[in-house]
N, C-alpha and C positions, 0 to 999 in steps of 0.2 A: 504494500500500500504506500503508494507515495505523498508527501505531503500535502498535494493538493486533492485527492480523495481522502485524505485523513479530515483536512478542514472542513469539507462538504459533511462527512459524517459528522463532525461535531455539530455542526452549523443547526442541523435537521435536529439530532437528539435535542438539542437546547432549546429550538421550536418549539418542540414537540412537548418538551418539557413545560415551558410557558403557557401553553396552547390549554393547558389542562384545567382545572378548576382547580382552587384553592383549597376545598374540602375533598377533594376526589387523592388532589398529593400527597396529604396528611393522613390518608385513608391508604394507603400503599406504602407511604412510610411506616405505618405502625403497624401492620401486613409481615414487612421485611422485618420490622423487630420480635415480632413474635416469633418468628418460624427462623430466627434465625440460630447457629448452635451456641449449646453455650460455650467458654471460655476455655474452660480445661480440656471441656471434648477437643475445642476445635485447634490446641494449639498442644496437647498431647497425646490426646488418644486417649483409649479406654483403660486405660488403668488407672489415673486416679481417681474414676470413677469405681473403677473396683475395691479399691482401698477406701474410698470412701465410706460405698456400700458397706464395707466389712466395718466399719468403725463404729455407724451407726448402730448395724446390730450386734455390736458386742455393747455398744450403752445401754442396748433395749431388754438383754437379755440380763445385766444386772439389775 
């Protein structure tokens, strides 16, 4: 992609982005936060989610 189809692409999202309602943007942004992963998922994987898991229920089971 060279820089003058890169521009065009921006040019259009940004539109497009504009283009939208106020409440419709704020309705897609809180969309994307919801479904989005969480922290430890997404920047170590599943293990401290298994450690975690395990921690809790060793508190639950005293």
């Amino acid at each position: 992609m060279n820089s003058n189809e890169y521009v065009k692409f921006m040019t259009k999202t940004i539109v497009q982005y504009i283009d939208q309602p106020r409440e419709e943007r704020k309705q897609q942004r809180l969309m994307k936060k919801q479904t989005k992963e969480p922290f430890l998922y997404k920047w170590f994987g599943l293990i401290p989610y298994a450690i975690l898991f395990m921690l809790k229920r060793n508190k639950e089971k005293k």
